[in-house]
N, C-alpha and C positions, 0 to 999 in steps of 0.2 A: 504493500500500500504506500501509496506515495504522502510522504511525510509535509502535515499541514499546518501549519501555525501564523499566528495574529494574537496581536497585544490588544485586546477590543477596548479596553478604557484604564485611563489610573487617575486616583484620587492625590490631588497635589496644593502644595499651596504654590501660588504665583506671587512673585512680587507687586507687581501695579493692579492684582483681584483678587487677592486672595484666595479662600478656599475654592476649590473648581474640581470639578468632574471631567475630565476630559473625553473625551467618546475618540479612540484611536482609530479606530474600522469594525469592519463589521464581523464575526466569527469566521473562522479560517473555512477556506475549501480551498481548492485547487490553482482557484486564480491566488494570485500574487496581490499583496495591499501594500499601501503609501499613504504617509502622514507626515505632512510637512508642515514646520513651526518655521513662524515666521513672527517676529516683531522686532521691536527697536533694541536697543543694546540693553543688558542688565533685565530681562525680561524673561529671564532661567531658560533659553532655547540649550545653551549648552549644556547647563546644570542639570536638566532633566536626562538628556542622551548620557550623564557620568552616571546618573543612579540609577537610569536602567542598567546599565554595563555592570555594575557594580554589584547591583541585585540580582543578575542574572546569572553572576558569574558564582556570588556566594547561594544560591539555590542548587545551583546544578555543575558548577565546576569547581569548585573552591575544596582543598579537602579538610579544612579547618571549616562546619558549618559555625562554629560561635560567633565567627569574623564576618561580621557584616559594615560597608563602610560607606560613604555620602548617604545617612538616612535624615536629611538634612529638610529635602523639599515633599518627596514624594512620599505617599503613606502608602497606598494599596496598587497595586497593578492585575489586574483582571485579563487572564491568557486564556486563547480558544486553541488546543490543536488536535487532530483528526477525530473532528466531532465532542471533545470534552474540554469543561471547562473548568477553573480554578482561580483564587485569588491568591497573591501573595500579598502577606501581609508584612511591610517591611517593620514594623513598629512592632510587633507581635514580640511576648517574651524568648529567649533563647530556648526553653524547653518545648515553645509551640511552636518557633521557629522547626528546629529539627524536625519533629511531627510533621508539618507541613513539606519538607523538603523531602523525605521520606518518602511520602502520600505520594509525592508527587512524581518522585522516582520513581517509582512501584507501578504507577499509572503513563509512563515516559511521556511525561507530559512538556520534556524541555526541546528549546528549538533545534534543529540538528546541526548548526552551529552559529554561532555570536560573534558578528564580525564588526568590529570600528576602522572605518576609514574616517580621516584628516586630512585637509588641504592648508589646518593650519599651524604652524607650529608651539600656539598657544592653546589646543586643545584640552578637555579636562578629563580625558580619556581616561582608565589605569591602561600604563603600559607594558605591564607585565604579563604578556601572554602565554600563551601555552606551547606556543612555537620557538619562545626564543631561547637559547641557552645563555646565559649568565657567565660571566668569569670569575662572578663570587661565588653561585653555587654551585656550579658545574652541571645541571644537572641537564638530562639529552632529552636535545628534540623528540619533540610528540610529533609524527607521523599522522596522527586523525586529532586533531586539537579543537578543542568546543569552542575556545576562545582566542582570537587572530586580531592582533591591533595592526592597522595599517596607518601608521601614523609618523611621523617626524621622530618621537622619544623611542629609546628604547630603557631599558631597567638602571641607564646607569650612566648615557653620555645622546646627546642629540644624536639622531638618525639624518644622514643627506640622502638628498633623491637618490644617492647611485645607489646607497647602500639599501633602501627602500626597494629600488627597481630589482638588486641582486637578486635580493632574498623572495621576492614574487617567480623572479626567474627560476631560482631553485627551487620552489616547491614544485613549479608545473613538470620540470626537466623530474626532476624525484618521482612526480605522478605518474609521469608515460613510462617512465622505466617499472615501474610496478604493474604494468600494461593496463592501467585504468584510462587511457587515451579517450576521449567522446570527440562528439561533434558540437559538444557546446562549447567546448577550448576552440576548434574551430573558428567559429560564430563570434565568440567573443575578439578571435585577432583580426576577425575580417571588419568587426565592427568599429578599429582602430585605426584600419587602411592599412592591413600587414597582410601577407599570408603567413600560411599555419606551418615555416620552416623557421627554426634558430638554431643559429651555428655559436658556439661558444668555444672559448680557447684557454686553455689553460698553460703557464709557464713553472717551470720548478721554483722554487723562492730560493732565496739566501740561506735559508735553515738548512732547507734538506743536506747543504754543501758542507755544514759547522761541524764542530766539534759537539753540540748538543745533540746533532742529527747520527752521526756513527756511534756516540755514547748512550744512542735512548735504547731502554731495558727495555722496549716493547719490538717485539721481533716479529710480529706481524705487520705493522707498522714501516720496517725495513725490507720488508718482502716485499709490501705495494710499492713503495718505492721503490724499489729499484725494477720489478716489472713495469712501471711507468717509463722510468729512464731506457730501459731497453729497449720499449715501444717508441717513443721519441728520437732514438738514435737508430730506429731503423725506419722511420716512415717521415723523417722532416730534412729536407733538402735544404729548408732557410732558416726561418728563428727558429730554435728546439722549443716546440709547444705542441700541446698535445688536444687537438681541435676533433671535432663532432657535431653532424648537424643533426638537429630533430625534425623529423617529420610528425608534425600533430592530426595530418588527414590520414596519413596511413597507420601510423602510430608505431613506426619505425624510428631506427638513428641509428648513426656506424658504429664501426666495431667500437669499442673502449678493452682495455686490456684487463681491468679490473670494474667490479660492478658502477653502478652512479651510488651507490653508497657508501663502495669503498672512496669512490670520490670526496663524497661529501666530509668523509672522516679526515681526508690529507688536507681538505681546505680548513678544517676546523685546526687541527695539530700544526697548521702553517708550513708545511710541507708542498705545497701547493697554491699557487694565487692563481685566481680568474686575473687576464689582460683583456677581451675582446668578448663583446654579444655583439651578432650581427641580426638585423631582422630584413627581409625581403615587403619593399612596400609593392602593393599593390598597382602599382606602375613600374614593378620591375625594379626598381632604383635599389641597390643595398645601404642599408643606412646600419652605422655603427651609434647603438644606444648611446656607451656611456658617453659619445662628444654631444650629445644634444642640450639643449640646454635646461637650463633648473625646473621652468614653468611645463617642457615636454615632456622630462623625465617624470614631472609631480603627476600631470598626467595620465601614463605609461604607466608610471608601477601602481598607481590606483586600479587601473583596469584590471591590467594583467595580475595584481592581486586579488582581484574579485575571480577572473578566473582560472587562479591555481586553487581556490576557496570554497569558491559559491557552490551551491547545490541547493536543491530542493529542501523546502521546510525549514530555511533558516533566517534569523534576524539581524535587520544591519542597518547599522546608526552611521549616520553619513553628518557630519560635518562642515558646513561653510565649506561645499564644491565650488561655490562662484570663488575663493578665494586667491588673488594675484591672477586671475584670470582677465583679458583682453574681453567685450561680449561677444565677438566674435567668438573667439573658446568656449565661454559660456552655452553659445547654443549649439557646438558642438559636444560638448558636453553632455549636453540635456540629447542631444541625439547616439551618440554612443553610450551612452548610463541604459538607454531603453533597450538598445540593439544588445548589450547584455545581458541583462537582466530579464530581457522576455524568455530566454530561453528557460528559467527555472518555475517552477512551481509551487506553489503554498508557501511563498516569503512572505515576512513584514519588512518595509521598507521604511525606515524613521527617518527624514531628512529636515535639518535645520540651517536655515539659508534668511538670505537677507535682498538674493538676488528675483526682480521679478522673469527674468529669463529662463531661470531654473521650476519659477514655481508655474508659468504658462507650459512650459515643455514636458511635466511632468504628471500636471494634474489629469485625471481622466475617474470616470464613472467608481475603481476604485479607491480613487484618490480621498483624504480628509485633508484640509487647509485650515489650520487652528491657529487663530492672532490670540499672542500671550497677553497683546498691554491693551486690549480694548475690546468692546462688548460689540456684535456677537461673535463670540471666538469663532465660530465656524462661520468658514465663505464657501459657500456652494461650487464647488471643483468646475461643473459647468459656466459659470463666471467667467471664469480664468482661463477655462481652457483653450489653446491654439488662440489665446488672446493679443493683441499688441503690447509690448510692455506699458504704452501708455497706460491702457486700460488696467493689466495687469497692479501695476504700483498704486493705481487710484480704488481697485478695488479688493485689494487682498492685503495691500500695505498704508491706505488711505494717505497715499504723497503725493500732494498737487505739483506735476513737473511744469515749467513755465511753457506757457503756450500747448496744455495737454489736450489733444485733438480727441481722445476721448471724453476727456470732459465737455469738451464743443458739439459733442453728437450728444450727449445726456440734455444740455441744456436748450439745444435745436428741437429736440424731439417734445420736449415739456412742453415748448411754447407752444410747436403744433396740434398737443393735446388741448392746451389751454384755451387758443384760436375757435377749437372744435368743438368747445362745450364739454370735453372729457376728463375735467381736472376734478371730476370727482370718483371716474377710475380706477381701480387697482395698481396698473402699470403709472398712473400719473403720479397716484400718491409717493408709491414706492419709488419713483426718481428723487421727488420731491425729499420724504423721509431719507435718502441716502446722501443728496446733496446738505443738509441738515447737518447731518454729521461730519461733513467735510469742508462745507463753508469758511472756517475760520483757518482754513490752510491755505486758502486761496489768498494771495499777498493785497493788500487793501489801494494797492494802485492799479490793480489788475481792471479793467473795466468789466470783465468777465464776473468781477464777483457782484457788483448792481444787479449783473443780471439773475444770478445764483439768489440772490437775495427777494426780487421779487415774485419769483418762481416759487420760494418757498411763503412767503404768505399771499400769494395767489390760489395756491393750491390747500394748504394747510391750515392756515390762517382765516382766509374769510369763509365765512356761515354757510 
């Protein structure tokens, strides 16, 4: 059965409203949901996507359950996944905690995994995932991990795009060699402008050469190695590097002399550095990742972390995507976010944004648009949708832009209800009542707002 989940509401306090019931989506099925928070700075868009992460992480991945941490804004979050429901209760004592964590185990009622991506480097993410190893702890990579930060930090020193991009790279190249290859890896690099080939290169480091390296007490470890160096001394005519391209539509790659795991282990032990990813664009062009720049690597390893990650039935808190992004990025963005994404099934999609590009491009039937710093928190996803940003910003963000031609179609159309005897209407009032609430953002030299003004007690005002 295809694994289903949705966050269908959480009980939270807002700063600018207070207590509030939020209505996430609707109970999971098959399709994919989206809820996107949007409001002005300081209006907990971030701080809600940390206590979900947090919460979600200490129910179903955490293996200390007493440790639960941001229970700061949110009280209760109400999950729907394949067909049953349940609450957590973040405020609940430590012994109903367990109980409930329990319950809920027993019932697998958690998402099939909990992914954070970041676009910014002040996220309030934890970054401590499940994926990463530590050089305080040591302890090794999970292979199926519930929990996947894609973000800027890691547990101990800032993360850079390249090193963000690597480590995307390395799960997918890890996945196909365990021959789990799909068509949605695919789908997802066509939906980047790549095809579905990467050649990667690897060079011996400086260690393997030292005295640390002929001195290490681990003899397996000088086995790989030196079957690596042999393989390099017999197949590289130019730099001694040891290169392999993946095929992700056939779900092939060349030889490697030892498995991609033994790989993985010489990169870790520094016996080994990556020099080159190479990706083929879809115009044929070879383009080498790591020379691109910061804003296309940020990107690139967004994506391509979604799809060394994603799958079905899982939850993922997105970020400030519009962030250091051009609008032109932006609505490329909002166009490759979908072309990924549609391939999976029974996700919740939580996105926290500020951009109205992101939130037209994204809203759809099962979209929820929830504004944190003013009433009514929800705008109807048909609103917005395939909207103009004008329109958009005026009516999911209520920001009058100077000269906003949607506001010039709102207030054309009022008058010609009002001409027609219709200003006592549904559609009259409700222009009326929306301009109301907008009115005083419209700048007081604008001549546009006389008109906004009489509109509203022509229609509302008189008897």
């Amino acid at each position: 059965m295809t694994k289903q989940f949705a966050i269908t509401s959480i009980d939270v306090d807002l700063p600018r409203l207070g207590h509030r019931q939020l209505n996430f989506a609707e109970p999971a099925d098959n399709q994919s949901r989206s809820t996107i928070l949007v409001g002005r700075n300081g209006t907990g868009k971030s701080t809600i996507l940390r206590e979900l992460a947090m919460a979600f992480r200490a129910y179903f991945a955490t293996s200390n359950p007493g440790s639960r941490h941001g229970r700061d804004r949110v009280n209760t979050i109400t999950i729907s996944a394949n067909g049953r429901q349940a609450t957590l209760n973040l405020k609940s004592s430590s012994k109903d905690f367990r109980e409930e964590r329990d319950q809920m185990s027993s019932h697998d009622l958690r998402p099939r995994r909990l992914i954070a991506l970041s676009f910014t480097p002040f996220d309030k993410f934890p970054s401590a995932d499940d994926t990463a190893q530590t050089e305080r702890s040591g302890r090794p990579i999970t292979d199926d991990p519930f929990y996947v930060y894609l973000g800027f930090k890691s547990d101990y020193r800032a993360m850079s795009p390249r090193s963000r991009l690597l480590r995307s790279i390395d799960q997918l190249a890890f996945t196909l060699s365990k021959d789990e290859a799909e068509g949605r890896v695919v789908e997802a690099f066509a939906a980047i402008g790549y095809a579905p080939l990467l050649t990667i290169s690897y060079a011996l480091s400086s260690v393997a050469g030292s005295k640390d390296y002929r001195r290490s007490d681990d003899p397996r470890l000088l086995s790989l190695i030196a079957e690596v160096n042999e393989h390099i001394a017999a197949t590289s005519d130019g730099p001694r590097r040891l290169s392999h391209t993946i095929n992700f539509q056939s779900g092939e790659s060349d030889f490697l002399p030892v498995s991609y795991a033994d790989i993985r282990e010489l990169l870790r032990a520094r016996f080994l550095r990556l020099v080159s990813v190479t990706l083929n664009s879809l115009a044929g062009e070879k383009v080498e990742l790591l020379e691109l720049s910061s804003g296309e690597l940020n990107l690139l390893s967004g994506f391509l972390g979604l799809a060394a990650f994603l799958t079905d039935g899982c939850l993922v808190l997105i970020d400030e995507p519009e962030n250091s992004l051009h609008p032109e990025w932006q609505i490329r963005y909002v166009e490759m976010l979908e072309k990924v994404v549609s391939q999976y099934r029974g996700c919740h999609y939580v996105i926290a944004t500020h951009a109205p590009l992101i939130v037209s491009g994204v809203a759809d039937k099962n979209t929820k648009i929830l504004r944190l710093d003013q009433e009514p928190i929800e705008v109807p996803s048909s609103v917005v949708s395939d909207a103009s940003p004008d329109a958009t910003l005026l009516t999911a963000f209520e920001v009058v832009t100077p000269g906003n031609n949607f506001l010039k179609q709102l207030v054309l159309e009022a008058m010609a209800l009002v001409e027609d005897g219709k200003h006592r209407g549904h559609r009259a009032r409700s222009i009326a009542t929306f301009l109301a609430r907008t009115v005083d953002q419209i700048p007081k030299d604008d001549p546009l707002r006389a008109l906004v003004v009489n509109i509203i007690q022509s229609i509302l005002l008189q008897p």
